[in-house]
N, C-alpha and C positions, 0 to 999 in steps of 0.2 A: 324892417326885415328885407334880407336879399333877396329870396325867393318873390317877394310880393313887386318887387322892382321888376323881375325879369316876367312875370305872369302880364303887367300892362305891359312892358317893354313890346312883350311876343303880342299882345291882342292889338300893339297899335300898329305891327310889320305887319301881321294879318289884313288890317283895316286897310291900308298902304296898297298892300298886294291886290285884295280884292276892286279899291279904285283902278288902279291902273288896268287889273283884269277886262275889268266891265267893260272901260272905255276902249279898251283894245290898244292901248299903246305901250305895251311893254317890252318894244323892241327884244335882240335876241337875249338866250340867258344871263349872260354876262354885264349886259347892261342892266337886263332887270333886277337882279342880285347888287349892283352897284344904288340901283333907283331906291332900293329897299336898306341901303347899307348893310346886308347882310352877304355872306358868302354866296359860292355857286351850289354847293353842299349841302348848306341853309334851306335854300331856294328850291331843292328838288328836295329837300326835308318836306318844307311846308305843301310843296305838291302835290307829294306821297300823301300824309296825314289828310290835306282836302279830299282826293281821290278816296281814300279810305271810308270817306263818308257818303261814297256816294256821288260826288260833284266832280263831272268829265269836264276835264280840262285839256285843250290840245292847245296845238301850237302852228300857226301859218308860217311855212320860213318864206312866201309870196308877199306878205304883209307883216311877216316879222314883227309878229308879234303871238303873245299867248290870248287865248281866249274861254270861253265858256262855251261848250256844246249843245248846252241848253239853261240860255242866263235866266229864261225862264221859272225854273226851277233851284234856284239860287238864292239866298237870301240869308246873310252873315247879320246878325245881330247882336247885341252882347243888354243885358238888363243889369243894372245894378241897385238892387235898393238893400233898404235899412229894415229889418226884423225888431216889430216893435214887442 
């Protein structure tokens, strides 16, 4: 199935994003979008949707890079089991 393709597709750009987040080296958007091989579009897609849940994300153009406001408070997980 296509859709089951693009669902890990997306959880493993998510996964991608969130390392680079944490470590703080996600240089400006354009590279981050590049780092992620997804668009710049994409990129403040997946932004929006994080934001939306609550998780502040800025952006230092001093250190150029995006970060977490409070990494604290942060915590992407994904569970997959089997229903027996």
């Amino acid at each position: 199935n296509n859709w089951i393709m693009k669902v890990f597709s997306f959880i493993d750009t998510v996964s991608l994003f969130h390392q680079y987040v944490i470590k703080e080296s996600t240089g400006k958007a354009e590279d981050f979008a590049r780092k992620l091989g997804v668009s710049r579009a994409t990129l403040y897609n997946i932004l929006s949707e994080l934001e939306s849940y609550g998780i502040e994300i800025e952006y230092s153009r001093f250190r150029e890079t995006y970060y977490y406001k409070h990494p604290e408070n942060v915590n992407i997980t994904l569970t997959i089991f089997q229903e027996s």
